[in-house]
C-alpha positions in Angstrom: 239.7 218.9 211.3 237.8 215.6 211.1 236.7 214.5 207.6 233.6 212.0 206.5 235.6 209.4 204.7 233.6 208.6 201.7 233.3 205.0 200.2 236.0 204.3 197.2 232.8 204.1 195.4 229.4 205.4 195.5 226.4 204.9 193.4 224.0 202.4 193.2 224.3 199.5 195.2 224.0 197.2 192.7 227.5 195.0 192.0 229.9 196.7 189.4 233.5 196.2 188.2 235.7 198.4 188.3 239.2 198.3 186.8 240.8 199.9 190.0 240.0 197.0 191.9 242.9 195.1 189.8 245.3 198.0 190.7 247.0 195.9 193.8 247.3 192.5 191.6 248.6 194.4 188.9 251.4 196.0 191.1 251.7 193.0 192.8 252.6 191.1 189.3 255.1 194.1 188.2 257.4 194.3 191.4 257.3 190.2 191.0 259.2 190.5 187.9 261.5 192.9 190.0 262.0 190.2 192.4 263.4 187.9 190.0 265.1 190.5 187.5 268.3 190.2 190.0 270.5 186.9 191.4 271.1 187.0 195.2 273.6 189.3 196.4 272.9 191.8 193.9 271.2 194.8 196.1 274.3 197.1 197.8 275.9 195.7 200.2 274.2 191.9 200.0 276.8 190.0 201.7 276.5 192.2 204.7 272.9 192.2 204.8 272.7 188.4 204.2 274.9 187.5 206.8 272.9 189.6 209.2 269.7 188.2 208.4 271.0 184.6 208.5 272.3 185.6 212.3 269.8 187.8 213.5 268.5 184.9 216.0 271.5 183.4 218.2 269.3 180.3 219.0 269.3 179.3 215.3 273.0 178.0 215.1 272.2 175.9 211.9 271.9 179.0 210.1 275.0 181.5 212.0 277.8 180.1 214.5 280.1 182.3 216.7 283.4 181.8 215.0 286.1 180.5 218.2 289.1 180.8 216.1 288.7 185.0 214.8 286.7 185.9 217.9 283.9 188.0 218.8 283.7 190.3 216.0 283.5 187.0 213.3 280.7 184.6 212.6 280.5 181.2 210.4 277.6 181.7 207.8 276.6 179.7 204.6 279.4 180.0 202.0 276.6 181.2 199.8 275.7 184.1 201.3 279.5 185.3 200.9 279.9 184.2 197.7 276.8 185.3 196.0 277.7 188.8 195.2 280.5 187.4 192.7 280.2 189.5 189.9 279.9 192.8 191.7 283.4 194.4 190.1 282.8 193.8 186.3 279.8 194.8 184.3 280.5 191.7 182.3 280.5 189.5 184.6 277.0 187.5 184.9 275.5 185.8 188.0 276.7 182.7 186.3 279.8 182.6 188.3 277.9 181.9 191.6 278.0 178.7 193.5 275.5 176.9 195.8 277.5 174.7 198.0 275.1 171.1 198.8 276.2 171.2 202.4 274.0 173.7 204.3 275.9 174.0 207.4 277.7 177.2 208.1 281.0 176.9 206.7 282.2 180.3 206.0 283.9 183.4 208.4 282.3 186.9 207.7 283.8 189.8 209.8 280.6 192.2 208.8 276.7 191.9 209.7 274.8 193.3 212.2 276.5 191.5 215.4 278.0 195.0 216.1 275.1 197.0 216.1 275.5 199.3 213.0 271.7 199.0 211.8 268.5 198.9 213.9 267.6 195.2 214.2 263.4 195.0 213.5 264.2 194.2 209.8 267.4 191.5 210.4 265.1 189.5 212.8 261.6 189.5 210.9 263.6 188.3 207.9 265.2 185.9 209.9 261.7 183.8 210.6 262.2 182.7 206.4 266.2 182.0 206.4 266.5 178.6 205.8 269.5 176.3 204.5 268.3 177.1 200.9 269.8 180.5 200.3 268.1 181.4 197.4 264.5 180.3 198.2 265.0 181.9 201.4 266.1 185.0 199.7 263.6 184.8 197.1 260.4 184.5 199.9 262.0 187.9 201.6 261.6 189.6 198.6 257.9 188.9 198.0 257.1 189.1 201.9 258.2 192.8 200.8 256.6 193.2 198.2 253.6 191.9 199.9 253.7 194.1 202.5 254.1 197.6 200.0 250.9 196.2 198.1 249.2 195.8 201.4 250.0 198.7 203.0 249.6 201.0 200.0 245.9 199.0 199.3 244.5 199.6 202.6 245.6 202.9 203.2 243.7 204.1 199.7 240.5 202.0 201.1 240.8 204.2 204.5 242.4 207.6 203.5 239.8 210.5 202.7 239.1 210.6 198.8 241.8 213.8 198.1 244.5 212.1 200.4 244.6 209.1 197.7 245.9 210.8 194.9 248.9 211.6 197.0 249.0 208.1 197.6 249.0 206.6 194.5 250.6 209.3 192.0 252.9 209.7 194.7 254.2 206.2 194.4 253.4 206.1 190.4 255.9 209.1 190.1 258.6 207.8 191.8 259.0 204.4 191.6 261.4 204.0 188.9 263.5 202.5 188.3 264.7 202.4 191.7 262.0 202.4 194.0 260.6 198.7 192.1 264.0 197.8 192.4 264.5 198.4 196.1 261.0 197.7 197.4 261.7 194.2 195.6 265.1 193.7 197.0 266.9 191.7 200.4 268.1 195.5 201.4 266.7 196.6 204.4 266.1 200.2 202.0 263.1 197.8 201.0 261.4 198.9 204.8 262.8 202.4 204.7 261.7 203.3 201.4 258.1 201.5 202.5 257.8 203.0 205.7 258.7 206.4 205.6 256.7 206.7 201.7 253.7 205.5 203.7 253.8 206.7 207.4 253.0 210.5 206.8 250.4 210.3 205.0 248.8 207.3 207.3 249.5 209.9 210.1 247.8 212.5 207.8 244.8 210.4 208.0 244.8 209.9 211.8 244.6 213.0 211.9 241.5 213.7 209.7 239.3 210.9 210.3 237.1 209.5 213.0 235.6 205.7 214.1 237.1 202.6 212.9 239.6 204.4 210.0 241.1 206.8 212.3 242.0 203.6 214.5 242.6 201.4 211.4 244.9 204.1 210.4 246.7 204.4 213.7 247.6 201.1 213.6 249.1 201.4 209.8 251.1 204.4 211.2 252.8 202.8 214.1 253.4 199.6 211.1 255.0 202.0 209.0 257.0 203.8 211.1 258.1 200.9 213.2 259.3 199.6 209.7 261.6 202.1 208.5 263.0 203.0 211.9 263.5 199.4 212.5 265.5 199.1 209.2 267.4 201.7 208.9 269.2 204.2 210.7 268.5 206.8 208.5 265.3 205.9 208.1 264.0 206.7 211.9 265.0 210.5 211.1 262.8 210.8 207.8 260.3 209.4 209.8 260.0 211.8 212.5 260.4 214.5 209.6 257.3 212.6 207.6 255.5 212.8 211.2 256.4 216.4 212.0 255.0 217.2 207.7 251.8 215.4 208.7 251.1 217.4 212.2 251.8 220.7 210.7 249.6 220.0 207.9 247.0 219.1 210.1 247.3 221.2 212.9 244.3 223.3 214.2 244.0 225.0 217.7 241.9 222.0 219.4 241.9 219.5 222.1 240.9 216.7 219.8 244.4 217.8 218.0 246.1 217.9 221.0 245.7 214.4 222.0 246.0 212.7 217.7 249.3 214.5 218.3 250.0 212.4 221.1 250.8 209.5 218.7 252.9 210.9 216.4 255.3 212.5 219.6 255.1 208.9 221.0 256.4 207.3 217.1 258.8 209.8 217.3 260.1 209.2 220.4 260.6 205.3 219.5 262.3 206.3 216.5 264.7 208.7 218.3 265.6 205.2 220.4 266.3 203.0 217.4 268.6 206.3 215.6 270.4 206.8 218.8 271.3 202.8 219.9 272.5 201.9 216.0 276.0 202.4 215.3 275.3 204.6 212.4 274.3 207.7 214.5 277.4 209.0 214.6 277.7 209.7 211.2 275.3 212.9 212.3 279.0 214.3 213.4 281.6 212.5 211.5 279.6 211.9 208.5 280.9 209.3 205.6 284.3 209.0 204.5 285.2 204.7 203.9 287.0 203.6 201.0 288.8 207.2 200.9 292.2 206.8 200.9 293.5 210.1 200.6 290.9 211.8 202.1 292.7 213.7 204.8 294.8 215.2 202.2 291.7 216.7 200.9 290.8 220.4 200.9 287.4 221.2 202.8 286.7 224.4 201.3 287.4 222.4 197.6 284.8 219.4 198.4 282.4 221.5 199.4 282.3 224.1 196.1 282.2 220.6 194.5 279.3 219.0 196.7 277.4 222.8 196.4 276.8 222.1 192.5 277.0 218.0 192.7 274.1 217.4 194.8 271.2 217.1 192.1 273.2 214.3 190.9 271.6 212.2 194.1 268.2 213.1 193.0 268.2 212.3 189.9 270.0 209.2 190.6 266.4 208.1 191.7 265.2 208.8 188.4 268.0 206.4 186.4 271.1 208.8 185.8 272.7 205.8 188.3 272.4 202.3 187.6 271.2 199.7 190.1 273.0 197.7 192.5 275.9 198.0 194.3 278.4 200.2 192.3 275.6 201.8 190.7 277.9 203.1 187.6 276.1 204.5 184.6 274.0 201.4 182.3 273.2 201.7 179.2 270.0 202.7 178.6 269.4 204.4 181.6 269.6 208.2 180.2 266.6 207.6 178.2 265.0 205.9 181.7 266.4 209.0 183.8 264.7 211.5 181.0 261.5 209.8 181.1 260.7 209.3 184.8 262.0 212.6 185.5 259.8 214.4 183.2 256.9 212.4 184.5 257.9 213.4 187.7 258.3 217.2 187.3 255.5 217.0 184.8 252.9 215.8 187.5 254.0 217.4 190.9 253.7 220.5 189.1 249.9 220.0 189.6 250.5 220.6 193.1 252.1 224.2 191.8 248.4 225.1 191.4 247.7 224.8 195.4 250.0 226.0 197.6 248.7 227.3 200.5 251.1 228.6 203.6 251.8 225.1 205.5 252.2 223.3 202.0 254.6 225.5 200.8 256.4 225.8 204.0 256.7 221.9 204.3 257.6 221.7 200.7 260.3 224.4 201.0 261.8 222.3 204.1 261.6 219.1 202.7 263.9 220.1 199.8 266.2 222.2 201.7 266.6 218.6 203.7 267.3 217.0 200.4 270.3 219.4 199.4 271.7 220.2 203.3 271.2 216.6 204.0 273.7 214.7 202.3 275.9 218.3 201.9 276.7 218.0 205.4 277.0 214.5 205.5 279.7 214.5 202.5 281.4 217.3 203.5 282.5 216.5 207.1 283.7 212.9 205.4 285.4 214.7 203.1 283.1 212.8 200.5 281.9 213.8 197.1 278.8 213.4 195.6 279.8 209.8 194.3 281.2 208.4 196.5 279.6 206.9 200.0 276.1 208.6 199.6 273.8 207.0 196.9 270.2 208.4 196.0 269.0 205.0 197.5 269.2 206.7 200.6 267.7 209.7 199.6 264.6 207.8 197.7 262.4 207.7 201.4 262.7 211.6 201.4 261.8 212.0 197.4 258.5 209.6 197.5 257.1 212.1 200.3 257.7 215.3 197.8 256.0 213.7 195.4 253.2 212.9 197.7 253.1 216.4 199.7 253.3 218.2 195.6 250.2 216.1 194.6 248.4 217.5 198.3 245.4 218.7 198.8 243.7 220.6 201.6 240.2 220.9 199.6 237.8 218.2 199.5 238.8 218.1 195.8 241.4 216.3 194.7 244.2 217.6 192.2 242.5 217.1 188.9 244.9 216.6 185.6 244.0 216.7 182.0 244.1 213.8 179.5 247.6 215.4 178.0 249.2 215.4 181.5 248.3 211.3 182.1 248.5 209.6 178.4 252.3 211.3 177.8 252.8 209.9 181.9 251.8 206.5 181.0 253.8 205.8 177.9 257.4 207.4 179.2 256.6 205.6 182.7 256.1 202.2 180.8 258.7 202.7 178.4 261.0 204.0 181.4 260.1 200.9 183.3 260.5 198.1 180.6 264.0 199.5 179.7 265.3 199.5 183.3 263.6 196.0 183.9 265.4 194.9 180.6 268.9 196.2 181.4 268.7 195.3 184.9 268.3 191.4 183.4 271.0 191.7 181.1 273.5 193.2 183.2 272.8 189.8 185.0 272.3 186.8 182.7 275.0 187.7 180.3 276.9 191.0 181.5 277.0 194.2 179.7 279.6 192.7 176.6 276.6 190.4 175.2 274.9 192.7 173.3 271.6 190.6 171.9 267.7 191.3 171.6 266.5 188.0 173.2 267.5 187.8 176.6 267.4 184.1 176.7 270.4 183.7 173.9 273.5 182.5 175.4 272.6 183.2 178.3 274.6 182.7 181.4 272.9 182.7 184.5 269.4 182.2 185.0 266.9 180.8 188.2 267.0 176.7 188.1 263.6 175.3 188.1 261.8 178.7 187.0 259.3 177.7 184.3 259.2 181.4 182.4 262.7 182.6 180.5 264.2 186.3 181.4 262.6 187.3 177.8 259.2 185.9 178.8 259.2 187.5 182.6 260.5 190.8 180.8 257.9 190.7 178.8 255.1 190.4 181.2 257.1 192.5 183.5 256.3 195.3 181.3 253.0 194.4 180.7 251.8 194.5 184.1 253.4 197.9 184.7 251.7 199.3 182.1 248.4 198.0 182.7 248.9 199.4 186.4 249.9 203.1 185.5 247.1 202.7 182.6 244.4 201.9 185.6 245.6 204.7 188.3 245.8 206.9 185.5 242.6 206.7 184.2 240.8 206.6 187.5 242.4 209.7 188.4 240.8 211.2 185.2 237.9 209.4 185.6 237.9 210.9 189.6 238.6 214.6 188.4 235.5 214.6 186.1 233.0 213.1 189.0 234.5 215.9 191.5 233.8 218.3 188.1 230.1 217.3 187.6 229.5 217.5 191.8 230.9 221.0 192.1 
């Protein structure tokens, strides 16, 4: 069914502010104190990433050589880019230990990246365009060009979505974005795209579907962006997508010919995606599933890993939430229970507005999409002999969690979900105080390691950006600020959206 889009606002013509409008500046100004609450390298797997990035273009030698004395499977990169991740194995290690060699030629032999084919390529070579000899500026300008593009995306699809497809939107993101969505979506790991991508494809395809003129093209076009983004990044990623595409067709699905052929662009995505899963290296962990950095894992007993994973599982979700720390090892930080306890509550607290409306295909996809959650990485643990712990993080998972939030928060009435006052103050201060505790922690586990243990973030501290005019204290500070003024302004126009829909029924 085809929907009149309404304007974001309506009214009198006459020129009015309103607060909403600072929403995407807002955001923009909280995931930019994500962006510099980490050194480089510090996002899983960094080195790997870097080095594919700096070689995802074979013309630009200055950046990536072949390497003629290891062979095909080496390349020479930057010594930076290995180097950078030097404080991985001790929590009290800070950043402070990394070193930015002068000479900018590639001097170093890395044996992993890309070159073999293991990830899709899309988000290696659009990253490549802003590798330069400066590492860290070059890493720094990837990490706002994402940002950028989840403020951009998420901005235009709530100017072209239908008014009850918005709320999915934007509470969809406000629920599960931390601590590790901000941290991701602000990160040099390609789960930036994925997490991006798949979080806004299904509902852009939602929108094709229910809209007409120059939105339902508009929104087209953000669809194919979206999906061609996380299939591109991830290998992983191109399966969520065909699921988000498949959630958004059976929602919208009505005996028609008009259907018929909207369909045809979510069949064609899915196809592409299909492509980019089945030529990455990764695919065949759909039959061998995970098992590195298991030495005894063939001394295992199945039946014993499974019981284990059965019961284990929620641990990956709520790893989203904070009950993991962030990074590569992702070991427990301090702090982060109270984080876990507050953006999980939020979380439960709000989709259970969705509780109220469930009609048949809602409840269906719903049901789906969380038996995909638990059989997912089940399967993928258990025939790598893998426990929850080990190999499978909830980053991976995080793609899949945004959309339940989103599809909880759905509505097939004109209407959208309406919450009360006591459902959106208690969301805003746990979500703020949730957020400035991860933002804070994430800092300190970097300019001083977890044995300094001191209120100011700027005392002796060991590791901070060169050049940058605001201290870690300051940028924590504002940090905070900004995502509080952001969930405060979504929150209240949701209220303030619930009582217009109230006095028009």
């Amino acid at each position: 069914m085809t929907e009149t889009v309404a304007p974001l606002t309506s009214g009198s013509r006459r020129f009015k502010f309103r607060w909403i409008w600072l929403a995407p500046l807002l955001a923009l100004l909280t995931l930019a104190s994500w962006v510099f609450a980490s050194p480089i390298g510090a996002s899983p797997d960094d080195d790997y990433h870097l080095a594919s990035i700096w070689c995802a273009n074979s013309a630009r030698t200055d950046l990536c050589a072949s390497d003629p004395v290891h062979g095909e499977g080496w390349r020479v990169v930057p010594s930076g880019i290995m180097t950078a991740p030097c404080y991985v194995a001790d929590e009290t290690a800070s950043a402070g230990c990394q070193t930015w060699s002068s000479d900018p030629t590639p001097t170093v032999a890395a044996n992993h990246g890309n070159w073999i084919g293991a990830y899709p390529p899309v988000y290696y070579a659009v990253m490549n365009v802003f590798a330069s000899a400066d590492i860290q500026a070059s890493a720094l300008i990837m990490r706002f060009v994402n940002v950028i593009l989840f403020v951009l995306i998420t901005t235009l699809l709530a100017f072209l979505l239908p008014t009850n497809l918005r709320i999915p939107l934007l509470a969809g993101w406000m629920i599960t974005v931390v601590p590790l969505g901000s941290y991701l979506i602000a990160s040099n790991n390609p789960g930036s795209w994925a997490v991006i991508g798949v979080g806004s494809s299904w509902l852009a395809a939602v929108g094709w579907f229910r809209t007409s003129g120059k939105r339902f093209w508009a929104l087209g076009v953000l669809t194919v962006v979206a999906v061609f983004m996380a299939a591109g990044a991830r290998t992983d990623a191109a399966i969520y997508s065909i699921l988000g595409l498949g959630i958004a067709s059976f929602l919208s699905f009505e005996w028609s010919k008009g259907f018929g052929l909207k369909l045809l662009l979510p069949v064609a995505l899915a196809v592409m995606s299909v492509l980019f899963f089945f030529t990455s290296g990764y695919s065949d962990v759909a039959e061998g599933g995970l098992s590195g950095g298991i030495p005894d894992s063939a001394a295992r007993d199945r039946s014993a890993v499974l019981a284990f994973n059965l019961v284990s599982i929620p641990r990956l979700w709520t790893g989203i939430f904070g009950s993991w720390g962030l990074g590569w090892r992702m070991e427990d930080w301090p702090g982060f229970p109270t984080v876990e306890f507050a953006s999980f509550v939020v979380f439960i607290g709000l989709a259970s507005l969705g509780l109220r409306s469930m009609p048949i295909r809602k409840a269906l996809m719903t049901a789906a999409l969380v038996l995909t959650l638990f059989v997912l990485p089940l399967y993928v643990l258990t025939v790598g002999l893998s426990v929850v712990g080990e190999n499978v993080q909830p980053r991976y998972l995080l793609p899949l969690v945004v959309v339940l939030g989103g599809l909880l928060l759905f509505s097939f009435k004109n209407r959208p979900l309406q919450p009360g006052p006591w459902h959106i103050i208690p969301a805003i201060v746990l979500l703020t105080g949730a957020n400035s505790i991860a933002l804070y922690t994430n800092l300190r586990r970097y300019i001083t390691g977890f044995d300094v243990q001191k209120l100011s973030l700027d005392s002796n501290a060991e590791w901070w950006w060169a050049g940058f005019p605001l201290g870690p204290t300051t940028l924590w500070i504002l940090g905070s600020l900004a995502f509080a003024a952001t969930v405060t302004v979504l929150g209240v126009a949701w209220l303030r959206l619930g009582r217009k829909v109230e006095l028009s029924a």
